[in-house]
N, C-alpha and C positions, 0 to 999 in steps of 0.2 A: 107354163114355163116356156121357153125361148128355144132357141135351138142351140145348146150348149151341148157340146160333144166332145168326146175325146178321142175318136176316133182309133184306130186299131194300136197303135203305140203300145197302148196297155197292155195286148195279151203277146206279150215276147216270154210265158213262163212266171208265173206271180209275179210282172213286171219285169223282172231281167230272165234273161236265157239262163236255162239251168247250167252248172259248171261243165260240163260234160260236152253241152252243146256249144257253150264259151269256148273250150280247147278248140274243139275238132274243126268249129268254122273258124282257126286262125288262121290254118293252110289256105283260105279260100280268098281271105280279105288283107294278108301280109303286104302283095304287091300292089294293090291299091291303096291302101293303108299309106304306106308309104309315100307312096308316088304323088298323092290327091293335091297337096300344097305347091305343086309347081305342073302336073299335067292338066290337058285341055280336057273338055268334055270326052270330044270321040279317042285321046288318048287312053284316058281312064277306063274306058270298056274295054279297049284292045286290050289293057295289061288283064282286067278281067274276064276275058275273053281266054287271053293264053294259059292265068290261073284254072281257071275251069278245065280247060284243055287237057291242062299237067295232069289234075284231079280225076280226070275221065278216063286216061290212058294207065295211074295206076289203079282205079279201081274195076276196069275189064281186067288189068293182071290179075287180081284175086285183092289187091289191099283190102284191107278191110274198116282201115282208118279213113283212107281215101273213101270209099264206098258209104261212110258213114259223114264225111264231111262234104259230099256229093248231096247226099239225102238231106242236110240241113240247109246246104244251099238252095236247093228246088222248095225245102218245106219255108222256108223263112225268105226267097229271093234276094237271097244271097247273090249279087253277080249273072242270075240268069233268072229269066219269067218265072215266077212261082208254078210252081205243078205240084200237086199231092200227089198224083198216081207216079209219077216219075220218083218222089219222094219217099214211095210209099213201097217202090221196087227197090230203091237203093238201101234203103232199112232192111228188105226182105236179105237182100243179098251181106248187108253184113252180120245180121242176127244169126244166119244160118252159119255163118263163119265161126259164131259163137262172141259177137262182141255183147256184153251185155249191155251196154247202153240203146244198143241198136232194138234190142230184143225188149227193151222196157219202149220204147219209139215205136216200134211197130205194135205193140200191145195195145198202147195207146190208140193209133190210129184205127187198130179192129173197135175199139170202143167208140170213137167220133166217128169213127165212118168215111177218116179223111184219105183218099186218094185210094178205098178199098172199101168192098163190103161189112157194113158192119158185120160183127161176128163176136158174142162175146165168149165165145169155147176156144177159139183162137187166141182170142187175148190174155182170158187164162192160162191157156199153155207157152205164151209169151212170157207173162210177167213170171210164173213160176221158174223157168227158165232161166229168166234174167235175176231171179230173188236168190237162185241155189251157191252155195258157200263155193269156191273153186280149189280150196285149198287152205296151206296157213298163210296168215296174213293176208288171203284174197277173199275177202266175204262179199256176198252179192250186194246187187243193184238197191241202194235205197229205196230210193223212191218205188222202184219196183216191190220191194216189201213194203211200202205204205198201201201202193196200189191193191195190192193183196188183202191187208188189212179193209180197206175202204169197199173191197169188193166184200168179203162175208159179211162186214157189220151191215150194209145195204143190199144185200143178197142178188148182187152183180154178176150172173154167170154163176153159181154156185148157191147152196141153202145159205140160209141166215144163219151163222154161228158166232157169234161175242169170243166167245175164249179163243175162237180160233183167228178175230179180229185182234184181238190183243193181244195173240203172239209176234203177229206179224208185225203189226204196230210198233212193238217192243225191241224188234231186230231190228227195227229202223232208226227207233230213237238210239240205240246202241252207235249209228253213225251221223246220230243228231242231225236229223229229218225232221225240219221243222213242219213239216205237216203231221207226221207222225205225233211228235209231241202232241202238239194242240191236238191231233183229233183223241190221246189218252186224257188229255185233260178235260175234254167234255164230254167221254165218256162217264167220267168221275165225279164232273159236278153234274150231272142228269142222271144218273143212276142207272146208265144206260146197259143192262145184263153184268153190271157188278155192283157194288155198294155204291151207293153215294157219300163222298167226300170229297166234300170242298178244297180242305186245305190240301188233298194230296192233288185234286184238280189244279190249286193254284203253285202247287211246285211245278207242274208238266207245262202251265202256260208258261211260269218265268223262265225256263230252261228254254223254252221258244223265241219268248220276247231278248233274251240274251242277243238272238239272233237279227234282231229287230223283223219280227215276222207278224204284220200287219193284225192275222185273225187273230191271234195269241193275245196282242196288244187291247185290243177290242175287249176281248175273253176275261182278261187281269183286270183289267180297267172297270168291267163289270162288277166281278167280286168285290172290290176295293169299293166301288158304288154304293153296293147294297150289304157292305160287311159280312160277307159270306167264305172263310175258310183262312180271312185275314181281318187285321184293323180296322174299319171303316173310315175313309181318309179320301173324301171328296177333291181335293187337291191333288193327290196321285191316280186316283179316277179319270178327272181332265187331262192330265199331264198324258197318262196312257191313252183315251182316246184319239189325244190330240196327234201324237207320234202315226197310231193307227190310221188316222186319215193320211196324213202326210208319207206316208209308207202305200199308200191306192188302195187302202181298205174301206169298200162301203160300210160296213159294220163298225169300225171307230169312226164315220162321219157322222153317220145318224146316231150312233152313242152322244155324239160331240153337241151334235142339233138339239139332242134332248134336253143335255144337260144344261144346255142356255136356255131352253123354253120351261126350263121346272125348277130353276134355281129358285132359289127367295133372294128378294132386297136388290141390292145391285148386279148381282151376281146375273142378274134375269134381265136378255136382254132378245128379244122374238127376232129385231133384223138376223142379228148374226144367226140365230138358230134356223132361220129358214135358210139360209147360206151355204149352211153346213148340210140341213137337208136336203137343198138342191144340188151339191158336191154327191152326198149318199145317193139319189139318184141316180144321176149321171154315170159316176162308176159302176149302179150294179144293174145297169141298164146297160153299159157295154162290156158289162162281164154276162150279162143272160145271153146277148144274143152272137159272142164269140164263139169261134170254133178253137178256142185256147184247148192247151192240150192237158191244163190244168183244170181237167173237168168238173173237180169236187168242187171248186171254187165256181163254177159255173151253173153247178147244181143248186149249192148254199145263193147266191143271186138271185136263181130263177125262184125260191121258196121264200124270199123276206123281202122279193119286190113290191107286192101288193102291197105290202105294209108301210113300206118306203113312200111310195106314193100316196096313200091315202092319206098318213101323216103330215106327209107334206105340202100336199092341198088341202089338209084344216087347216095347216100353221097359217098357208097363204090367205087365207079368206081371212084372218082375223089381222090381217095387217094392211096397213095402209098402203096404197099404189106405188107413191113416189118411194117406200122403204123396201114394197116388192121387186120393181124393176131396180135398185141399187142392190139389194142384195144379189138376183141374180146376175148381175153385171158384174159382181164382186167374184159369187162363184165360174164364170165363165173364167173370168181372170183365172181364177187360183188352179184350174182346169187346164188351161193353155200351159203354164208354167208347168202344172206338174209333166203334164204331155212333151214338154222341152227336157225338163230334167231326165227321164226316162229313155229319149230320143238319144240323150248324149252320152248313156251310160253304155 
């Protein structure tokens, strides 16, 4: 294969910044934002320069908004040089404040190891922190409860316990945590320390995919594949994988690659499918070696790349040169574009 990349783009948070992190860096990017269409270069940093400024002087007050919109700037270079550890202090300092997003942010980082020692007893006592209810109408950190979730079922910092995965799970989904969902629904369809059931698997993937959530997509598209908990309907099979690639999921790409290399009749067509497998690559080749803070998703990459690869270098050996290098010419395309769209969101 070529050197078709996508370069870091991809890991801003299963493609886009989580909402939390969307707020908090508006205070950081407002006055550039603004300004960009009629200032010069070295204009545009002064205003970021003074943004920053503002952000630094409230969060030595104690802010804690500030403090946490400081920490996404350093973590994402935002306005100033990226630094983890610098990132990785301003988390500390709002976490302790008790903001829970901070506290799900620094959890994280004890887990990647980004701008701190890994630690995963810290991170534990982070996400649990960040998961606990505050009150009425104040229930914890989502994602924080997936994390939690994700931590017993893979025995992250803690023993292995299912039931106690699918509590956590379940408070998640309750705030429609599309990671949450998908990961009950494949517990469900693998019979993973509960029954196996498909069809209830494929209610927790469609309650995902509602959301247009790339794995979910992959997941549904599966079932509908091989008639498992629904209809069998090869047509909404493609249709779902297809969404799932285009959504930056490796796993609806190579669903996608498949389905053109094992179709029957016309349907079967090897250029496009190695296209698609060389998109599957590519994405789960810069989701293994991210330091995205969307780890599971980094996990699931680094476990079905071998596969990805071998697949994709039988496809390639059995097709012809000039349809090898168009197709991957094809996927470099589809590659750049998606890396545009992403960029601009």
């Amino acid at each position: 294969m070529g050197s078709v990349s996508i370069g870091c783009v991809l890991h801003r948070g299963n493609v886009t910044l989580p909402n939390w992190c969307r707020r908090t860096a508006v205070a950081l990017c407002t006055v550039t934002t603004i300004c960009a269409a009629s200032l010069s270069a070295s204009s545009l940093q002064q205003a970021a320069d003074k943004t920053i400024e503002i952000a630094k002087a409230r969060a030595e007050q104690g802010d804690r908004d500030a403090q946490m919109a400081l920490a996404i700037a350093y973590a994402h270079g935002v306005g100033v040089k990226r630094d983890d550890t610098e990132a990785a202090q301003w988390y500390m300092k709002a976490a302790e404040a008790g903001l829970p997003e901070a506290q799900t942010a620094l959890a994280t980082a004890f887990v990647t190891g980004l701008g701190v020692k890994k630690d995963l007893d810290a991170a534990m006592h982070w996400y649990t922190a960040a998961a606990a209810d505050r009150g009425f109408l104040m229930p914890g950190d989502s994602r924080a409860r997936f994390y939690l979730g994700y931590a017993y079922q893979h025995g992250m910092g803690v023993p292995v316990s299912i039931p106690e995965a699918v509590t956590w799970y379940r408070k998640a989904t309750e705030q429609f945590d599309t990671f949450a969902l998908n990961a009950l629904g494949e517990l469900y369809e693998h019979g993973t320390g509960v029954t196996a059931d498909a069809a209830q698997a494929a209610t927790w993937y469609r309650a995902a995919v509602a959301h247009d959530f790339g794995p979910a997509e992959a997941n549904l598209g599966r079932l509908y594949e091989q008639g498992l908990g629904v209809v069998r309907d090869l047509t909404e099979a493609r249709r779902l994988f297809s969404a799932s690639a285009n959504n930056g999921d490796f796993r609806g790409a190579f669903r996608l690659g498949l389905a053109f290399r094992d179709s029957a009749g016309a349907d079967r067509n090897l250029p496009d499918a190695l296209m698609w497998l060389t998109v599957a690559q590519v994405l789960a080749e810069a989701e293994a070696r991210s330091d995205n803070v969307n780890f599971p998703q980094r996990d699931a990459a680094l476990e079905m790349l071998s596969q990805v690869r071998s697949t994709r270098a039988e496809l390639a050996a059995r097709v012809k040169s000039a349809d090898q290098a168009a197709a991957e010419r094809r996927a470099e395309a589809w590659v750049r574009r998606f890396a545009a769209q992403v960029g601009a969101r």
